[in-house]
N, C-alpha and C positions, 0 to 999 in steps of 0.2 A: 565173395566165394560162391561160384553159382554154376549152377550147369550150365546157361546161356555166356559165359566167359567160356565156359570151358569148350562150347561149340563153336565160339566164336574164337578162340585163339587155335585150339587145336583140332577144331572138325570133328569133335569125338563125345562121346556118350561114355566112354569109357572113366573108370573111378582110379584106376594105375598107372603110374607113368614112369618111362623110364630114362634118364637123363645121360645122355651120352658122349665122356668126354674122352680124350685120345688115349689116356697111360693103357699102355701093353697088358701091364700086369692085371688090371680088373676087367678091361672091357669085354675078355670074351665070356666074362658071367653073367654079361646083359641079357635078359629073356625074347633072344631074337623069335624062337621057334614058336612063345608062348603070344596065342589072339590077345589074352588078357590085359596085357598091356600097350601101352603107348610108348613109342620108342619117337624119340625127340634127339634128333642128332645135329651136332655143329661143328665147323671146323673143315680143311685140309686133311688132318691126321684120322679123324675119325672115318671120314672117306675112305682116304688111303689104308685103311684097317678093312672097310668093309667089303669096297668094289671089288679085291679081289677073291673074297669067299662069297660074293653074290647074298651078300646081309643088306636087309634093308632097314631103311626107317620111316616112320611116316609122318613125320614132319620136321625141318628143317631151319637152323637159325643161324644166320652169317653177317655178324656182326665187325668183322675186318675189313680194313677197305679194300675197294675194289679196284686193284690193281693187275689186269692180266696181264701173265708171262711175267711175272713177280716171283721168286720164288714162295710165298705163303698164297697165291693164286695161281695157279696151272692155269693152262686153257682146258685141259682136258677138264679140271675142278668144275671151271666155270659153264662147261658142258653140261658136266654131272648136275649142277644146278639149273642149267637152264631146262632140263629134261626130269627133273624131278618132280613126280607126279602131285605129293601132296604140300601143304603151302610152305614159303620158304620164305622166312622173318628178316628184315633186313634191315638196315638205319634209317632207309628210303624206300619208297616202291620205285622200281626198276623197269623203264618199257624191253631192257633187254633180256631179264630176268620175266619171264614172264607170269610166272607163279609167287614172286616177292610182295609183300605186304611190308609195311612199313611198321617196325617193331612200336609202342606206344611208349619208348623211351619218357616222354618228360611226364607223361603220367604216371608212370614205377617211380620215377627222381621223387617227382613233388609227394607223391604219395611214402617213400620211404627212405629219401632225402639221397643225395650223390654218394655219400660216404662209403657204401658196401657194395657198388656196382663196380666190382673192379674185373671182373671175366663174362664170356657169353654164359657159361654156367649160374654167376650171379642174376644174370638178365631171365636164363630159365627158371633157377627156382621161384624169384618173382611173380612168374609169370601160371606156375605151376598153382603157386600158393594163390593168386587171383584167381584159378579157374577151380578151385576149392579139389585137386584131388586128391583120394582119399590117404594114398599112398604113392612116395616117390622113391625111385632110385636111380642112385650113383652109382654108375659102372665108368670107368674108364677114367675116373675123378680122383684122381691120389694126389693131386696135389704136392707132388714130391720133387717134381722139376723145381729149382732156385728161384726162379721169375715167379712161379706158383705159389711156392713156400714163401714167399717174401712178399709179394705183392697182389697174389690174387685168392688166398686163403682163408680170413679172414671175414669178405664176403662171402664164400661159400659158407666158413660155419656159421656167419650170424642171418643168414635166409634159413640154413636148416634149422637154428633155432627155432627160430621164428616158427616155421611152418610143424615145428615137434611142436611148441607153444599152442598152439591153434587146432591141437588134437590132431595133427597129419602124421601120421608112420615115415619117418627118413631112413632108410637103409641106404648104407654104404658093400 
């Protein structure tokens, strides 16, 4: 837990982060307006939430394959990401993706074992809780989709344990 992770995964000095995932119902309580935080966004649906109110974020994680003209990859998506300014986390670094880093997937695994990596959100707060900040939040994480509730829940609540454990603030 350290500021040089935290520079080094998220480019930032900042101590709040804010974790951005698609449901309708939370995400527009994300502190887009607020410097204070880090707004860390993944996903198709999060996009398609943002690009049209001209919300940004400042950094990026897309953990799905890479399929253009897919329907869970647009081209226009895969635009959005090749034109996105700050870095943009991915399974692999991508020469077509030009700002892609390659996520440290089997160092999160070996460090906190396969079992709870079940969404990109898991892979974020992993990834949150490595770069020590101080405070995280869930917006747009309800986890209430079937697929979510059933298979990707779970690991979100035993990271956010984790990182309440470790003295971090989880707000939902």
């Amino acid at each position: 837990m350290s500021l040089e992770l935290r520079q080094k995964y998220f480019g930032t000095s900042k101590k709040w982060v804010c974790l951005l995932g698609s449901a309708p119902s939370s995400l527009p309580l994300a502190p887009f307006g607020n410097p204070d935080w880090l707004k860390v966004g993944c996903s198709p649906g999060v996009w398609g939430y943002m690009a049209p109110k001209s919300l940004t974020a400042d950094v990026w994680v897309e953990l799905h394959r890479v399929e253009i003209g897919q329907p869970w990859f647009s081209v226009d998506y895969a635009n959005f990401l090749r034109a996105f300014s700050g870095p943009v986390w991915m399974a692999e670094e991508r020469a077509d993706f030009p700002k892609s880093l390659a996520l440290p997937l089997g160092d999160l695994v070996h460090k906190y074992s396969p079992y709870f990596f079940s969404s990109s959100i898991a892979y974020m707060l992993a990834m949150a809780i490595e770069a020590g900040f101080e405070k995280i939040m869930l917006a747009g994480v309800d986890m209430a989709a079937a697929t979510e509730w059933k298979d990707q829940r779970l690991g979100c609540q035993f990271f956010a344990l984790l990182a309440k454990a470790r003295g971090i603030e989880v707000g939902v």
